[in-house]
C-alpha positions, 0 to 999 in steps of 0.5 A, a space after each residue: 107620832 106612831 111608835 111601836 110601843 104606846 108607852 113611850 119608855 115602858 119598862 117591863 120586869 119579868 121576874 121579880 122573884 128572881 130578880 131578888 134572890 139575885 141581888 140579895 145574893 151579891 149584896 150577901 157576897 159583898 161583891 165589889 162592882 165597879 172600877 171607877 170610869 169602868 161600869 158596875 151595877 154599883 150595889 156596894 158602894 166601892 166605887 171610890 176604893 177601886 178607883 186606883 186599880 184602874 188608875 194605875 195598872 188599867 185591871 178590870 176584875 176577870 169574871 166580869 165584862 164590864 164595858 163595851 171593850 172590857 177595859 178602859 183600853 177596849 182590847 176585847 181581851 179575857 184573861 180567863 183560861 178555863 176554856 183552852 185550845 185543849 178543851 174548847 171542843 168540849 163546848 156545849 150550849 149552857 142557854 139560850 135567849 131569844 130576844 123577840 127581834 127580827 132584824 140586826 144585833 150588834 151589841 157587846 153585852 156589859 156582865 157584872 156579878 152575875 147579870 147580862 145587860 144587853 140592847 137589841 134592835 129599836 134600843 130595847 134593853 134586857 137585863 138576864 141571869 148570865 148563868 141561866 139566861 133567865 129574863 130579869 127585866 126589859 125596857 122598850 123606849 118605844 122609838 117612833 117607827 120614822 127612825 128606820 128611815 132616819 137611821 142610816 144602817 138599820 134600827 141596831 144599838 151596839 150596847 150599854 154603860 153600866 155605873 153606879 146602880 144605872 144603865 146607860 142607853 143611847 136610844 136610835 131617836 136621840 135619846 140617853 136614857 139612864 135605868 135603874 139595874 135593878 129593875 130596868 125603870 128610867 131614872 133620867 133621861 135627855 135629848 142628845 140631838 137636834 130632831 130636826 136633822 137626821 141624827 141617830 144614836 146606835 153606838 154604846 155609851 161610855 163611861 169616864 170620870 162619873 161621865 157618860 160620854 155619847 156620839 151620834 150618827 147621821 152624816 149621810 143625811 147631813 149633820 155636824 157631828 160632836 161628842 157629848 159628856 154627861 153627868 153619870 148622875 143627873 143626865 146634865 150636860 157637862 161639855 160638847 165637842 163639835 168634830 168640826 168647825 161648820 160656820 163656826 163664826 156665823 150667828 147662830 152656829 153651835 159654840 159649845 164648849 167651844 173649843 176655839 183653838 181647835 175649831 180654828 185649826 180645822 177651819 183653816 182645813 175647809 175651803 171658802 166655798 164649803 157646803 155646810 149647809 150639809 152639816 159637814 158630817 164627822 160623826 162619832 157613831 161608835 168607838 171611844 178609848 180611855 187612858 186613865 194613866 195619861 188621862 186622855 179621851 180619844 174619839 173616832 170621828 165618821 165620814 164627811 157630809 157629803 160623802 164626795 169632797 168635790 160637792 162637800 168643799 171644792 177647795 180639796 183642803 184636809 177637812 178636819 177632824 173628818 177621818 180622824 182620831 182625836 184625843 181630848 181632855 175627859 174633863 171639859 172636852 178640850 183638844 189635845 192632839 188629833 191624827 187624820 187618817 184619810 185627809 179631804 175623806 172622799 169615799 165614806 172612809 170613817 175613822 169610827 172603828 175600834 181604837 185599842 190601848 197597848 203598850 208596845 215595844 216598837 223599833 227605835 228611830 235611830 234603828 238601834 234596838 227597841 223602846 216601848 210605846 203607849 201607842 193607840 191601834 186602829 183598822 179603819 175603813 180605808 184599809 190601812 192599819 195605823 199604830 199611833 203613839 197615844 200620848 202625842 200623836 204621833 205617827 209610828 207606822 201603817 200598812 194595809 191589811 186588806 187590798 187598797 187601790 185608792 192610795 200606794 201607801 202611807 208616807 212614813 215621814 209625814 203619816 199622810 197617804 200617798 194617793 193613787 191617781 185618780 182616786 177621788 173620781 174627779 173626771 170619770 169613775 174610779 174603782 176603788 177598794 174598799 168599798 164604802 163599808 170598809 176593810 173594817 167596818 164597826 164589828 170589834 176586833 181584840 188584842 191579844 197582849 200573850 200573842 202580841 196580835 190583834 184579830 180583825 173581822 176584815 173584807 175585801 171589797 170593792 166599788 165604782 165611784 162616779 162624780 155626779 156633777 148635776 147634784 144638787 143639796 136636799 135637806 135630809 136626803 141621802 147626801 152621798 153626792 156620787 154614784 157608787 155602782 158594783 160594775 166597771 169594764 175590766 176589773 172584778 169586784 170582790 166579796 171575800 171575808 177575812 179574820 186576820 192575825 195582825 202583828 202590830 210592831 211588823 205590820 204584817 198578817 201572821 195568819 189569815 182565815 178566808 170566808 166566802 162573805 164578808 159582813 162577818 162578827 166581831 172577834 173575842 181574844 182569851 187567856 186560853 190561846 183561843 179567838 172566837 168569832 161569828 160570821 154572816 153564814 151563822 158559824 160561831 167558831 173558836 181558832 187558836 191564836 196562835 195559828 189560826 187552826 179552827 178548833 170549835 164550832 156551832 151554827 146560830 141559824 142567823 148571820 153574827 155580827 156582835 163581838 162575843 164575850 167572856 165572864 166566870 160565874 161560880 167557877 164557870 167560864 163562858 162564851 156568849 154571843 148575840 146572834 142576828 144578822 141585819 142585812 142582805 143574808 137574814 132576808 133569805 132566811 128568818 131572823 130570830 133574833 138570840 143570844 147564846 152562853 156557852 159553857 165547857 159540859 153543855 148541851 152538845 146536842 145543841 150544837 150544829 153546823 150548816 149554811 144559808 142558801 147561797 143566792 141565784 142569778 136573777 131571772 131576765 125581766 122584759 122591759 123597754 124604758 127609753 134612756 130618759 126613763 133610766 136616767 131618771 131612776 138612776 138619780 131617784 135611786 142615788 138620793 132615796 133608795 142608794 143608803 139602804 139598798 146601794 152597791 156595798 149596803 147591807 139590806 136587800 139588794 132589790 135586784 135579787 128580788 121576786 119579779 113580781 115584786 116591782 109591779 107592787 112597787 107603788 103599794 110598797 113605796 108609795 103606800 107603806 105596805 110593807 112598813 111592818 118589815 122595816 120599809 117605811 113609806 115615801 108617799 110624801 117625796 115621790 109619786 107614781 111616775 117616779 116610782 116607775 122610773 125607779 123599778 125600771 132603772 133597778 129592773 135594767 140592773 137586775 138584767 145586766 147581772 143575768 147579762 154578766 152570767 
């Protein structure tokens, strides 16, 4: 087995002395750390003390950034106001870190008591003095390099769960892995995942009731998805929910917990002739909230296996808890409600994305005043915004925030969308906004509870979805079962980035920023009226909450797709962010991969602005294939290159490529030559005349964009 690193989970501290001095520090200042359910390095102990706090009021102490979301509710909200719209201009660069990688960053950092606990690319985890950005130590799992083909959207991690004097990682392998916050040495670790099916882990961890509860991903490649909680302290499984049913009767099939009241009601919701050889998907790759109040866990279920019903369950039934939020009982994982946002999910439209907790003031049934609601907001891929009352489920409204042509709009009486004729591309193909990354895709957005907005990293975006009746279920493939192309007669397809401020009880934009690409960062609210956000050019801007005004901003030199963060140390607010772009825009320039601290009195200096190079129209390649040829690497295309380098993807779209690239597509594809850069070899699945079916299918594209010129 070939891993990039010999020792498979070494861990390496770096600055011992330091390291020291630090924790001697906290421990002398008898800082308390953790709040019970919501992580701390744990170095004094308090854990029980403080578990009222969250309990009852849901407050995480200000000068920390404890967990992914920064409270239990996720709402990415600081309430620190040293930094405001009157002084943000007066940011300065406090550090800088430079985390040694050269594809995507996407974790949300985790700062307690003075230390940054961070993951970067091949779920490598680094602890760092957050005031100096000075390396306390680093921990590679050493993740076999097969994982870049395996995962689904590049070898990224989204963060970690730190609790009780342990760091929690999901590795890209399958692996949770617990460390010691001291010195970054494994404590435990446990298998997540079936090895033997393409799953991946690249969401944070999150911590409930001395629980770590962890998702995984994989349903493009055909998996079943569940959910899993942990023992904080043993790694020993204590309970799994399966999103959906699968055979669930059939000898052999997965039946923990089980929750059989669950998966009978999603079984009725899945057709006799259902594919589910193909696992069925509904993954939960990344987003988790927790009410400590109500005691409820909800989840964020994925996209169905695969992607086209009509090949995934021809009956066309809702197939739960596919497109879902659910909500589950944190101490044995059993259901409790669930809200389907996409029923019968047919275009990748993952109900994943960030879920907050607010309680809103939400205008009465009977149109007579208001009432204030413990409701759960969600921006998922299909382009609507939905506001649920978390306790029940039950639908309150939704409206869309970025253009929708697959559905009218969602029924205010039934919570159901009222789709568009034609939608689901059964008879010919269909265009359809958003494409399969979403209006919203993972990057984070915030809620601002002074404003009462909530500032979404959105895209306009679109794609042509077209049935692909001769398909045929391959173990382990791409399982898109459709074929998803940037071109259609008669509309144009957009590539437009939006933030929008997003008033939640009206369901109405009250300002809105355009980028000229979307696959931009994730959002930060703070107590100082400001919002700060990354984007796919490299900016890093702070714009005033209330109206949108940009206020402040430095160039990364790297595309930024993490959700920056706020703590205080020693009477200084700052701003960091992790900077590095994993797809189409760091391949036209280096991707160094860095963090960046911010601070009010920093190095100005440091600060720059400027852009990427945009892309040109590709040269004309001569060539003559005859239809056979065409259609041949069309189907080749669709089931092993469409994941990483379709319509809509995120990695190098090969028509853009040097021409004489694809006369070394047999050294590339065939023989690994560049597996280095994160291209794996296909020796073992394709030969030589397939290749070339391939190069001449996506030369013929590359030609019809310098036609559209």
């Amino acid at each position: 087995m070939k891993t990039r690193n010999p020792a498979m989970g070494q861990f390496v501290p770096t600055c011992w002395a330091s390291t020291l001095t630090l924790l001697l520090a906290i421990f002398m200042a008898g800082s308390a750390c953790t709040i019970d359910g919501f992580s701390g390095s744990g170095l004094t102990g308090q854990d029980e003390q403080l578990s009222p706090l969250l309990a009852s009021s849901m407050q995480t102490p200000p000068a920390n950034w404890p967990s992914n979301g920064r409270t239990p509710g996720e709402d990415r909200f600081s309430p620190l106001n040293q930094i405001t719209e009157g002084n943000v201009n007066e940011l300065g660069l406090a550090w800088s870190y430079e985390t040694g990688t050269d594809r995507g960053l996407e974790a949300t950092p985790v700062v307690i008591d003075g230390v940054m606990y961070t993951s970067g690319s091949w779920s490598i985890v680094i602890a760092l003095d957050a005031a100096t950005g000075e390396e306390l130590w680093r921990f590679d799992p050493g993740v076999d390099e097969i994982y870049d083909r395996i995962a689904c959207c590049d070898v990224v991690n989204r963060g970690v769960a730190v609790y009780n004097r342990k760091v929690y990682v999901g590795v890209l392998d399958g692996r949770l892995i617990a460390l010691d916050t001291y010195t970054g040495e494994p404590v435990w670790e446990t298998m997540t995942v079936d090895q033997d099916r393409f799953y991946s882990v690249t969401g944070a961890p999150r911590i409930v009731k001395g629980q770590v509860i962890i998702g995984n991903g994989g349903a493009e490649f055909g998996v079943r998805g569940y959910v899993s909680a942990y023992d904080a302290e043993t790694g020993e499984l204590n309970w799994r929910f399966y999103t959906i049913p699968g055979d669930f009767m059939a000898p052999g099939t997965p039946k923990m917990p089980p929750d059989e009241a669950a998966m009978t009601l999603a079984a009725e919701t899945w057709g006799p002739d259902t594919l589910w050889e193909a696992g069925g998907g509904g993954t939960a790759w990344d987003s988790f909230a927790y009410d400590p109040e109500l005691d409820l866990l909800y989840i964020g279920v994925g996209n169905g296996s695969p992607w086209n019903q009509q090949h995934r369950d021809p009956s066309g039934g809702d197939n739960l808890f596919l497109a879902s939020i659910v909500a589950l009982d944190p101490d044995d994982g059993t259901y409790v409600w669930h809200y389907q946002t996409t029923p019968g999910e047919t275009w990748d439209y993952t109900a994943t994305q960030q879920m907050i907790l607010a309680n809103l003031s939400i205008p009465s049934s009977d149109g007579r005043g208001s009432e204030m609601r413990k409701v759960i907001m969600q921006a998922p891929k299909n382009g609507f915004f939905y506001v649920i009352d978390r306790a029940t489920g039950e639908f309150l409204s939704a409206d869309n925030y970025v253009t929708v042509t697959w559905a009218d709009r969602i029924d205010p009486e039934t919570g159901r969308p009222i789709e568009i004729p034609g939608a689901r591309y059964e008879n010919e193909a269909a265009f359809i906004r958003p494409a399969q990354l979403g209006g919203h895709n993972w990057q984070p957005m915030s809620f601002n509870p002074d404003t009462g907005l909530v500032y979404i990293p959105a895209q306009d975006n679109a794609i042509a979805w077209e049935h692909l009746p001769r398909w045929q279920f391959r173990e382990n493939t791409w399982l898109a079962a459709a074929r998803t192309r940037r071109s259609l007669e008669g509309y144009t397809f957009p590539d437009d980035g939006h933030l929008v401020a997003w008033d939640p009880v009206a369901q109405e934009p009250v300002w809105q920023v355009d980028y000229d690409n979307y696959w931009n960062g994730g959002t930060l609210s703070t107590a100082g009226n400001l919002v700060f956000q990354g984007t796919a050019t490299g900016d890093f801007i702070a714009y005033r909450a209330t109206d949108g005004k940009m206020l402040w901003q430095s160039w990364a030199r790297t595309g930024i797709l993490a959700g920056p963060v706020s703590y205080e140390i020693d009477g200084t607010q700052y701003i960091a962010v992790m900077a590095g772009w994993g797809g189409a825009f760091a391949v036209r320039s280096r991707n160094e991969g860095k963090i960046f601290a911010f601070a009010l009195g920093g190095d100005a200096s440091a600060v720059a602005s400027g852009r990427l190079p945009e892309r040109e129209t590709p040269s004309q390649i001569e060539q003559t294939p005859n239809t056979a040829t065409l259609t041949q690497g069309l189907e080749l295309f669709n089931t092993w290159c469409a994941q990483c380098h379709g319509g809509g993807t995120t990695l190098p779209d090969l028509r853009y490529s040097e021409p004489e690239i694809y006369d070394r597509y047999q050294q590339i594809v065939l023989a690994g030559e560049r597996a280095d850069q994160g291209m794996p070899p296909f020796g073992a699945e394709l030969d030589l005349e397939q290749v070339r079916a391939i190069a001449a299918w996506v030369i013929e594209e590359r030609n019809g964009l310098t036609r559209q010129e």
